[in-house]
RODREN-694210 format. One record per residue: residue number from 1; residue in one letter; x, y, z of N, C-alpha, C in turn. Coordinates in steps of 0.02 Angstrom, whole numbers, plus 50000, padded with zeros to 5 digits. Example, Ala and Ser with C-alpha at 12.3 -4.5 7.8 and 13.67 -1.06 7.14 Angstrom:
RODREN-694210
+-----+---------+-------+-------+-------+-------+-------+-------+-------+-------+-------+
! num ! residuo !   nc1 !   nc2 !   nc3 !  cac1 !  cac2 !  cac3 !   cc1 !   cc2 !   cc3 !
+-----+---------+-------+-------+-------+-------+-------+-------+-------+-------+-------+
!   1 !       A ! 50660 ! 49716 ! 50390 ! 50615 ! 49775 ! 50390 ! 50660 ! 49835 ! 50390 !
!   2 !       S ! 50642 ! 49888 ! 50354 ! 50684 ! 49947 ! 50357 ! 50645 ! 50002 ! 50394 !
+-----+---------+-------+-------+-------+-------+-------+-------+-------+-------+-------+
END
This chain:
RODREN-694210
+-----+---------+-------+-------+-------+-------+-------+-------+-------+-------+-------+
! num ! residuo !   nc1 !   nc2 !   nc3 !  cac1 !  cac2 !  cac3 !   cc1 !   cc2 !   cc3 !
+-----+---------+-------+-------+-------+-------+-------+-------+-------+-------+-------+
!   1 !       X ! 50043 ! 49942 ! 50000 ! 50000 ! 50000 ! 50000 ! 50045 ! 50062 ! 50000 !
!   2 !       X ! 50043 ! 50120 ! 49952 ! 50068 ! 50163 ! 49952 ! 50048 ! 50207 ! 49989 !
!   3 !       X ! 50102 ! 50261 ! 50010 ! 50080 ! 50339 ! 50074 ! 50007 ! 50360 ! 50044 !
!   4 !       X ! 49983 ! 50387 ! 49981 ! 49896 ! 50387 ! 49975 ! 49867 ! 50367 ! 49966 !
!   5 !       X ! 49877 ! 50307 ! 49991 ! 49809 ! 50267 ! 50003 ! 49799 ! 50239 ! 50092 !
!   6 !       X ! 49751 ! 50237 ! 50091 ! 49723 ! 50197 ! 50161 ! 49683 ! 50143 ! 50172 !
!   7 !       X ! 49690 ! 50109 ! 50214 ! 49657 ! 50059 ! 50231 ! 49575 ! 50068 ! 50271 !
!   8 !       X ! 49531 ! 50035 ! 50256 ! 49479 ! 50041 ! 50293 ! 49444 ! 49963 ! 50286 !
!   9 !       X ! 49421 ! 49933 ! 50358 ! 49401 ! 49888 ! 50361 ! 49309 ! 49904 ! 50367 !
!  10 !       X ! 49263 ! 49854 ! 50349 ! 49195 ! 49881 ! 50334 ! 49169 ! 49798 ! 50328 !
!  11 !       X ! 49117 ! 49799 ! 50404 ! 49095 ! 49761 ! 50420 ! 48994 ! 49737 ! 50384 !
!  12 !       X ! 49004 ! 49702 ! 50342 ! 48940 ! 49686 ! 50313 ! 48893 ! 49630 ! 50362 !
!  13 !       X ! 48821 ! 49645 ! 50363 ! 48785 ! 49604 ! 50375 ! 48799 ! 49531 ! 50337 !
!  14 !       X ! 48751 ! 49472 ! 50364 ! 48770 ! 49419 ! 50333 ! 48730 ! 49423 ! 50256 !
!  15 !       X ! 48685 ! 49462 ! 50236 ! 48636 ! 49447 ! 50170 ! 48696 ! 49474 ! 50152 !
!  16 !       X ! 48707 ! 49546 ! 50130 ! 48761 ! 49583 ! 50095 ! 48821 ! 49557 ! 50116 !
!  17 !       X ! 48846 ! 49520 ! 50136 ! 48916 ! 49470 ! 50138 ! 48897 ! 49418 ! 50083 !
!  18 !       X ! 48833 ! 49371 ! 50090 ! 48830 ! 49327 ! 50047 ! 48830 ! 49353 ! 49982 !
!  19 !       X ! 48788 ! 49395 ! 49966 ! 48778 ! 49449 ! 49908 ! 48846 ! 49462 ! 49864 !
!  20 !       X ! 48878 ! 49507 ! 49907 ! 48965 ! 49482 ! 49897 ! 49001 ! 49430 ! 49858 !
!  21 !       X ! 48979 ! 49405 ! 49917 ! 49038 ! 49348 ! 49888 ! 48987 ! 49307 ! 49832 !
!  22 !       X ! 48951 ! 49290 ! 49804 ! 48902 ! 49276 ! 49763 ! 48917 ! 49326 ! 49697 !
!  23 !       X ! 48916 ! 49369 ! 49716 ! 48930 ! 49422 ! 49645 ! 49009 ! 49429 ! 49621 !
!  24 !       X ! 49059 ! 49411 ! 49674 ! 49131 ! 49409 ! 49661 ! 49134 ! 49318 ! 49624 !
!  25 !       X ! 49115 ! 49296 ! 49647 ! 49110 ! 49223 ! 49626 ! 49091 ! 49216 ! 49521 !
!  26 !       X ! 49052 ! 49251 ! 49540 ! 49018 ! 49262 ! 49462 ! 49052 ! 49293 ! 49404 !
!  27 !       X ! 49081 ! 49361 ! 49439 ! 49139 ! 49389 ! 49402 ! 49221 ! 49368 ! 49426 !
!  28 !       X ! 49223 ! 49329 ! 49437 ! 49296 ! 49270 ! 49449 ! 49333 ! 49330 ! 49491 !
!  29 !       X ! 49312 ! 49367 ! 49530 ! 49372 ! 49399 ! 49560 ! 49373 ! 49409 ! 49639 !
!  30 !       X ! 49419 ! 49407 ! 49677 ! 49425 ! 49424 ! 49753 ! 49356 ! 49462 ! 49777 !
!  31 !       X ! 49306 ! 49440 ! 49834 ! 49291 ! 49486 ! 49867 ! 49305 ! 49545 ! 49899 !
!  32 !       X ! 49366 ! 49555 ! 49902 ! 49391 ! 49612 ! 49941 ! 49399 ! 49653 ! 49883 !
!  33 !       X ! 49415 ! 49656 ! 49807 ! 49425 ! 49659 ! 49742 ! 49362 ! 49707 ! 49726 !
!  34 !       X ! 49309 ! 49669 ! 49736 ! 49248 ! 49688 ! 49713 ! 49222 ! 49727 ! 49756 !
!  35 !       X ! 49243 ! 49717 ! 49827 ! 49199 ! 49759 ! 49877 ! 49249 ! 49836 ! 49871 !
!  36 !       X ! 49316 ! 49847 ! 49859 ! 49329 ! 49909 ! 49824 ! 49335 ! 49943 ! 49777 !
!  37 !       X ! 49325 ! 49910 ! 49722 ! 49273 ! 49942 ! 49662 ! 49230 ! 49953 ! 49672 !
!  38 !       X ! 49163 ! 49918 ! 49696 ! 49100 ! 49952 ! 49730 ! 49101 ! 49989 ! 49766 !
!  39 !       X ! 49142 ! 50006 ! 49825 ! 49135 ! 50053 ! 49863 ! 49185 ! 50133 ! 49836 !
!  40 !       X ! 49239 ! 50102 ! 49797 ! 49266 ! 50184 ! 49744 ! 49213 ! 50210 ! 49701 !
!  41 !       X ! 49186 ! 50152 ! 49664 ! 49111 ! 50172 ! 49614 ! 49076 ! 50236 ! 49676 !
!  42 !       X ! 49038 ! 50183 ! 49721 ! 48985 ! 50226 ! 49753 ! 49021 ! 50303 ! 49799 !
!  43 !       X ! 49073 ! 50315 ! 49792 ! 49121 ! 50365 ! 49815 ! 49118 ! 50426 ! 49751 !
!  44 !       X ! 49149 ! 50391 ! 49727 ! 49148 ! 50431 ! 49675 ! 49088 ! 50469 ! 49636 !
!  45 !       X ! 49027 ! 50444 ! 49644 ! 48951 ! 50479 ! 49587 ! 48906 ! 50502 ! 49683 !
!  46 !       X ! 48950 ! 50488 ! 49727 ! 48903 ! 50538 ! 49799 ! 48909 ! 50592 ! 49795 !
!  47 !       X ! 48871 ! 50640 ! 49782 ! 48851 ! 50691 ! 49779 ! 48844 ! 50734 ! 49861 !
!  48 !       X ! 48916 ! 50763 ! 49887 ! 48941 ! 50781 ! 49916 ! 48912 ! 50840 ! 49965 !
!  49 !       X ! 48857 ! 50876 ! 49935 ! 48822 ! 50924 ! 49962 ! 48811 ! 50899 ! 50023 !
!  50 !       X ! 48796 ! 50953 ! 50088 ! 48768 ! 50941 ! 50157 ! 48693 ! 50910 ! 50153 !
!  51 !       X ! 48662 ! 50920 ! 50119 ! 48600 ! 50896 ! 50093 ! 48607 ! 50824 ! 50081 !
!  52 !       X ! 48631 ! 50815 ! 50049 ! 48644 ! 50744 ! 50026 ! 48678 ! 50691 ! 50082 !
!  53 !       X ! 48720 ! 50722 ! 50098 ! 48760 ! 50675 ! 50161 ! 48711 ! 50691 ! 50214 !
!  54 !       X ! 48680 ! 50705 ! 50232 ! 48626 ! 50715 ! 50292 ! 48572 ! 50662 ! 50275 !
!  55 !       X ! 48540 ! 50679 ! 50203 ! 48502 ! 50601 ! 50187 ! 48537 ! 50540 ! 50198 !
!  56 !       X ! 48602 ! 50546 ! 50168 ! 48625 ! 50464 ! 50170 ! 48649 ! 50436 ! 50251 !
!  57 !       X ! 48683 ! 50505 ! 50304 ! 48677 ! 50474 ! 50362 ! 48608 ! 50443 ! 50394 !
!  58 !       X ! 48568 ! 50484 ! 50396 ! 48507 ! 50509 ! 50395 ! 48475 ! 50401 ! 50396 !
!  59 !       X ! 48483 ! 50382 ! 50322 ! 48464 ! 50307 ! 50284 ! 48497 ! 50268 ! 50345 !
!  60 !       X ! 48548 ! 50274 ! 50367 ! 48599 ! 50210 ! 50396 ! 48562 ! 50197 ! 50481 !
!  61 !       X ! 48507 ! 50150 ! 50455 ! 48468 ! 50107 ! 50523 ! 48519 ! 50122 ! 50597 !
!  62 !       X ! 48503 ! 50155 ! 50613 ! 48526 ! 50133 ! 50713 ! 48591 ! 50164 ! 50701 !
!  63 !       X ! 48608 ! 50213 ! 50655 ! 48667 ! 50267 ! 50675 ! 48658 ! 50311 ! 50711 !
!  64 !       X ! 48596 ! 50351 ! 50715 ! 48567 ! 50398 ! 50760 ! 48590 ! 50367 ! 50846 !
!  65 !       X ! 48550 ! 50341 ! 50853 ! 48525 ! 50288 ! 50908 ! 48608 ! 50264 ! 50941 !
!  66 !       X ! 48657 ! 50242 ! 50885 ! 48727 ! 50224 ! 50909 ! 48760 ! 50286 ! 50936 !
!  67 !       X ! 48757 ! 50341 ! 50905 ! 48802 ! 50411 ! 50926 ! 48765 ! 50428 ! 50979 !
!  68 !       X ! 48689 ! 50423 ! 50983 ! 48672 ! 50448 ! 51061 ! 48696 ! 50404 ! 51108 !
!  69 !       X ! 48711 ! 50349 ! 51105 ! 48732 ! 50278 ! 51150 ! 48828 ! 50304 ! 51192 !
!  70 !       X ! 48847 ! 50298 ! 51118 ! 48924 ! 50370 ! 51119 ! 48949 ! 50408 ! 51153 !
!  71 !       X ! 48867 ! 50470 ! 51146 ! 48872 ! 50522 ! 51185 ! 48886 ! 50493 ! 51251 !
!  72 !       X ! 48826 ! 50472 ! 51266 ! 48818 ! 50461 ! 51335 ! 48884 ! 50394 ! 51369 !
!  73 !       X ! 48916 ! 50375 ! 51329 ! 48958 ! 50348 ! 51373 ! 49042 ! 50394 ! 51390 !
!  74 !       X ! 49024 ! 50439 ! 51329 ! 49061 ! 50483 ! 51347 ! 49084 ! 50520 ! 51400 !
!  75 !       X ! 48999 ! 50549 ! 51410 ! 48953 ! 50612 ! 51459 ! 48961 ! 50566 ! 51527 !
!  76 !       X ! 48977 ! 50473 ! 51528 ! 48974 ! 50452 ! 51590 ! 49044 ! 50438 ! 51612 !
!  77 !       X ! 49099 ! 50467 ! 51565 ! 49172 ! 50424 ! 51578 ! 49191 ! 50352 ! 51538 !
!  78 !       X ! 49145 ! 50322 ! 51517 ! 49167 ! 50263 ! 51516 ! 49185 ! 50253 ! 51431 !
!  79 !       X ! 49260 ! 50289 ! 51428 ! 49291 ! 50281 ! 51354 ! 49362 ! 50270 ! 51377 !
!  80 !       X ! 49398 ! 50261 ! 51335 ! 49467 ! 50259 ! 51351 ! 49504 ! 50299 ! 51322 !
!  81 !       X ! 49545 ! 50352 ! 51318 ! 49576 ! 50427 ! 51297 ! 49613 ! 50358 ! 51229 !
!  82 !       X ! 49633 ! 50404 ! 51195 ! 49654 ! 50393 ! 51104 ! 49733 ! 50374 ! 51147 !
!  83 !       X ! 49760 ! 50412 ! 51190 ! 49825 ! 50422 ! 51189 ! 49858 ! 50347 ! 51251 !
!  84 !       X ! 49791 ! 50326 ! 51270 ! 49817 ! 50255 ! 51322 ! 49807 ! 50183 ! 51260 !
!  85 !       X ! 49782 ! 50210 ! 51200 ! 49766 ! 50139 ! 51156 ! 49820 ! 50124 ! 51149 !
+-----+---------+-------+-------+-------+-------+-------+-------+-------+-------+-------+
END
């Protein structure tokens, strides 16, 4: 991996895992292959506006609900500072 690029790991449900690997299977190539072409594709044509990224957070089931969960373990202490990881 070269200095611009990065790594990101991205955890799928089991349908969209099978989905995956079912559609990499078909076009003979690596899942991990296919899952970053699909995810540069869908990067690339997102339409970047605050508008838009507010809908698409907005779509993602139980993100709301997780950052208030966040907050509050924050707001209670119970995180561990970046600088003891």
């Amino acid at each position: 991996m070269d200095a611009s690029s990065s790594r990101v790991n991205i955890v799928l449900d089991a349908e969209h895992s099978e989905k995956l690997r079912r559609l990499a299977e078909r076009t003979h190539v690596a899942p991990g292959t296919l899952a970053r072409a699909l995810l540069t594709t869908a990067i690339e044509e997102a339409d970047p506006s605050p508008r838009n990224v507010t809908a698409l957070l907005d779509g993602i089931e139980g993100a709301f609900e997780a950052v208030e969960i966040g907050l509050a373990e924050v707001t209670e202490g119970n995180v561990v500072p970046l600088e003891d990881l």
